[in-house]
C-alpha positions in Angstrom: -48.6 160.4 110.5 -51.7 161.5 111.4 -54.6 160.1 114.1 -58.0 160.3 112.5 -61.8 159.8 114.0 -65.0 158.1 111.9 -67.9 157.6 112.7 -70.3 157.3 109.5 -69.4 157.1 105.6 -65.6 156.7 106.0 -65.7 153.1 108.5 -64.8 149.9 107.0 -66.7 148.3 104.4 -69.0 151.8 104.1 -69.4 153.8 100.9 -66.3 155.8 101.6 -64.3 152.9 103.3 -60.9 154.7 104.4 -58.8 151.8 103.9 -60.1 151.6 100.0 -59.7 155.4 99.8 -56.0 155.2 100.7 -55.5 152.5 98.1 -57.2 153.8 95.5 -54.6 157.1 95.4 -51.9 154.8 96.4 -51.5 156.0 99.8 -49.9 153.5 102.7 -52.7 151.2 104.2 -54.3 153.3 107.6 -53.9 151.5 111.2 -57.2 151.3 112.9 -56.0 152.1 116.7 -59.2 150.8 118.0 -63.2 151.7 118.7 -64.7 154.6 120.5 -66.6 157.4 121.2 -67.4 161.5 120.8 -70.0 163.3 122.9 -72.3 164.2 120.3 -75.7 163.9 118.7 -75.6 162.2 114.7 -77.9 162.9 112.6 -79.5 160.9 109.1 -78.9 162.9 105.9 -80.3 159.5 104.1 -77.0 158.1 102.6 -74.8 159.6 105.0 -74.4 160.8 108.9 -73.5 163.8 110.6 -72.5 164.6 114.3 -72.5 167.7 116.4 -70.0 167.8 119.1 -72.2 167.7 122.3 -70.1 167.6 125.7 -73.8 166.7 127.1 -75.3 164.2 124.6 -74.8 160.8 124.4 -71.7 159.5 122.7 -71.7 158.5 118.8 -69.8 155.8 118.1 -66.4 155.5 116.0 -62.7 154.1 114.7 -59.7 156.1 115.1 -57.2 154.8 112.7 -53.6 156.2 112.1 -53.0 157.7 108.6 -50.6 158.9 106.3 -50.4 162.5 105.9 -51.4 162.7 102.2 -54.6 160.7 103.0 -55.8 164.1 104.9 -56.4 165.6 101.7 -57.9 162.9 100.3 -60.4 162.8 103.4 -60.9 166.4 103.0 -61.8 166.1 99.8 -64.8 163.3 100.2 -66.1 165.5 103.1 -65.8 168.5 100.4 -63.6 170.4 103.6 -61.8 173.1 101.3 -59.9 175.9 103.1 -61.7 179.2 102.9 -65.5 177.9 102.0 -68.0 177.3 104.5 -69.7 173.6 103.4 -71.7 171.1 105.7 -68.5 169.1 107.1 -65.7 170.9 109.1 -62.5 169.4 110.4 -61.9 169.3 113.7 -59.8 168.3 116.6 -60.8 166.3 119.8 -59.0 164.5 122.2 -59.6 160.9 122.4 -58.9 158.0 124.8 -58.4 154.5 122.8 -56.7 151.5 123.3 -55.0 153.1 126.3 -54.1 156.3 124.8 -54.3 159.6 124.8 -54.6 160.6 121.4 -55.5 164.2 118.9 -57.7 163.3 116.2 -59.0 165.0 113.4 -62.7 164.7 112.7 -65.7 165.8 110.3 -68.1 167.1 112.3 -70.9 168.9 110.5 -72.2 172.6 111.2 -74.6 173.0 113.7 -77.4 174.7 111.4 -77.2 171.9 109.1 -79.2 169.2 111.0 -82.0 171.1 111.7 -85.1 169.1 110.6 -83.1 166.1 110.2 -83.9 162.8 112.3 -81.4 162.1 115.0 -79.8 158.6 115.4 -79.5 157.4 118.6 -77.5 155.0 120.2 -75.1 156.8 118.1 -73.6 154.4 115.6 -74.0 154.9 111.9 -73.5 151.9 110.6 -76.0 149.5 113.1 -78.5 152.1 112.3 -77.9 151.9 108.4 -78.0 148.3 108.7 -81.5 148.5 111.0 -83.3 150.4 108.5 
Protein backbone atom coordinates (compact mmCIF):
# COMPACT_ATOMS: atom_id res chain seq x y z
CA UNK A 1 0.00 0.00 0.00
CA UNK A 2 0.74 3.16 -1.05
CA UNK A 3 -0.16 6.94 0.41
CA UNK A 4 -1.16 9.25 -2.38
CA UNK A 5 -1.74 13.24 -2.60
CA UNK A 6 -4.74 15.03 -5.01
CA UNK A 7 -5.46 17.97 -5.43
CA UNK A 8 -7.26 18.60 -8.95
CA UNK A 9 -8.68 15.96 -11.60
CA UNK A 10 -8.22 12.81 -9.48
CA UNK A 11 -10.59 14.08 -6.12
CA UNK A 12 -13.89 12.61 -5.64
CA UNK A 13 -16.63 13.06 -7.95
CA UNK A 14 -14.02 14.95 -10.58
CA UNK A 15 -13.38 13.83 -14.09
CA UNK A 16 -10.65 11.39 -13.05
CA UNK A 17 -12.32 10.41 -9.63
CA UNK A 18 -9.67 7.92 -7.98
CA UNK A 19 -12.12 5.85 -6.30
CA UNK A 20 -13.90 5.15 -10.00
CA UNK A 21 -10.44 4.72 -11.50
CA UNK A 22 -9.65 1.89 -9.10
CA UNK A 23 -12.88 0.21 -9.90
CA UNK A 24 -12.98 0.51 -13.24
CA UNK A 25 -9.45 -1.81 -13.47
CA UNK A 26 -10.74 -3.79 -10.61
CA UNK A 27 -8.36 -2.55 -8.18
CA UNK A 28 -9.26 -2.54 -4.14
CA UNK A 29 -11.36 0.58 -3.24
CA UNK A 30 -8.59 3.57 -2.01
CA UNK A 31 -8.94 4.96 1.79
CA UNK A 32 -9.16 8.66 1.82
CA UNK A 33 -6.83 9.43 5.17
CA UNK A 34 -8.11 12.85 5.31
CA UNK A 35 -7.87 16.63 3.82
CA UNK A 36 -4.84 18.84 3.46
CA UNK A 37 -2.36 20.90 2.08
CA UNK A 38 1.06 21.38 -0.20
CA UNK A 39 2.98 24.70 -0.33
CA UNK A 40 2.53 25.47 -3.77
CA UNK A 41 0.99 27.71 -6.43
CA UNK A 42 -1.94 25.77 -8.94
CA UNK A 43 -2.55 26.86 -11.91
CA UNK A 44 -5.90 26.56 -14.61
CA UNK A 45 -5.02 24.54 -17.82
CA UNK A 46 -9.04 24.91 -18.48
CA UNK A 47 -10.27 21.32 -17.77
CA UNK A 48 -7.59 20.52 -15.45
CA UNK A 49 -5.12 21.96 -12.57
CA UNK A 50 -1.53 21.99 -12.02
CA UNK A 51 0.68 22.80 -8.94
CA UNK A 52 4.27 23.82 -8.40
CA UNK A 53 5.76 22.93 -5.23
CA UNK A 54 6.38 26.38 -3.57
CA UNK A 55 7.92 26.08 0.10
CA UNK A 56 6.91 29.98 0.08
CA UNK A 57 3.39 30.18 -1.61
CA UNK A 58 0.30 29.60 -0.23
CA UNK A 59 -0.89 26.08 0.24
CA UNK A 60 -3.13 24.23 -2.50
CA UNK A 61 -5.53 22.22 -1.09
CA UNK A 62 -5.95 18.22 -1.26
CA UNK A 63 -6.93 14.35 -0.11
CA UNK A 64 -4.41 11.89 0.71
CA UNK A 65 -5.98 8.56 0.34
CA UNK A 66 -4.22 5.09 0.77
CA UNK A 67 -3.93 2.97 -2.39
CA UNK A 68 -3.20 -0.27 -3.61
CA UNK A 69 0.03 -0.57 -5.35
CA UNK A 70 -1.29 -1.46 -8.85
CA UNK A 71 -3.47 1.74 -8.79
CA UNK A 72 0.04 3.67 -9.13
CA UNK A 73 0.22 2.77 -12.59
CA UNK A 74 -3.06 3.40 -13.23
CA UNK A 75 -2.47 7.04 -11.77
CA UNK A 76 0.58 7.31 -13.76
CA UNK A 77 -1.03 6.63 -16.63
CA UNK A 78 -4.07 9.40 -16.51
CA UNK A 79 -1.24 11.94 -15.51
CA UNK A 80 0.64 10.44 -18.84
CA UNK A 81 3.90 9.98 -16.09
CA UNK A 82 5.94 7.29 -18.25
CA UNK A 83 9.47 6.47 -17.04
CA UNK A 84 12.11 8.03 -19.33
CA UNK A 85 9.90 10.89 -21.19
CA UNK A 86 9.68 14.30 -19.99
CA UNK A 87 5.57 15.24 -20.14
CA UNK A 88 3.77 18.15 -18.10
CA UNK A 89 3.07 15.97 -14.83
CA UNK A 90 5.94 14.46 -12.74
CA UNK A 91 5.58 12.18 -9.71
CA UNK A 92 6.84 13.18 -6.72
CA UNK A 93 7.29 12.74 -3.09
CA UNK A 94 6.38 15.11 -0.11
CA UNK A 95 5.97 14.62 3.36
CA UNK A 96 2.58 15.30 4.70
CA UNK A 97 0.96 15.78 8.10
CA UNK A 98 -2.89 14.34 8.09
CA UNK A 99 -5.19 13.15 10.43
CA UNK A 100 -2.28 13.06 12.89
CA UNK A 101 0.26 11.52 10.85
CA UNK A 102 3.28 11.75 9.43
CA UNK A 103 2.88 10.39 6.15
CA UNK A 104 5.19 9.96 2.25
CA UNK A 105 2.99 10.65 -0.45
CA UNK A 106 3.32 10.54 -4.00
CA UNK A 107 2.05 13.43 -5.97
CA UNK A 108 1.66 14.95 -9.74
CA UNK A 109 3.14 18.05 -9.67
CA UNK A 110 3.55 19.66 -13.03
CA UNK A 111 6.97 21.16 -14.46
CA UNK A 112 7.77 24.47 -13.63
CA UNK A 113 8.00 25.85 -17.45
CA UNK A 114 4.69 24.56 -18.05
CA UNK A 115 2.49 27.27 -16.28
CA UNK A 116 3.87 30.00 -17.68
CA UNK A 117 1.14 32.27 -19.09
CA UNK A 118 -1.40 30.29 -17.35
CA UNK A 119 -3.88 31.95 -14.68
CA UNK A 120 -3.07 31.01 -11.12
CA UNK A 121 -5.79 29.85 -8.75
CA UNK A 122 -5.75 31.05 -5.60
CA UNK A 123 -7.04 29.97 -2.44
CA UNK A 124 -5.62 26.94 -3.85
CA UNK A 125 -8.37 24.46 -4.24
CA UNK A 126 -9.30 22.97 -7.63
CA UNK A 127 -12.42 21.94 -7.22
CA UNK A 128 -14.26 25.32 -5.35
CA UNK A 129 -12.59 27.21 -8.11
CA UNK A 130 -14.05 24.79 -10.97
CA UNK A 131 -17.29 25.02 -9.22
CA UNK A 132 -16.94 29.15 -9.01
CA UNK A 133 -16.43 29.61 -12.59
Amino acid sequence: MKYVFIYGTLRAGEINDINLAAARHAIGQPRLIGRTAVAGRLFDFGTYPGMVVDAQAEMVVGDVYEVDDALVAVLDEIEQVYPGVDGLFVSQRVNLEVAGERLECLFYPVAHHAVKGRPQIHGGDWVAHRLGR
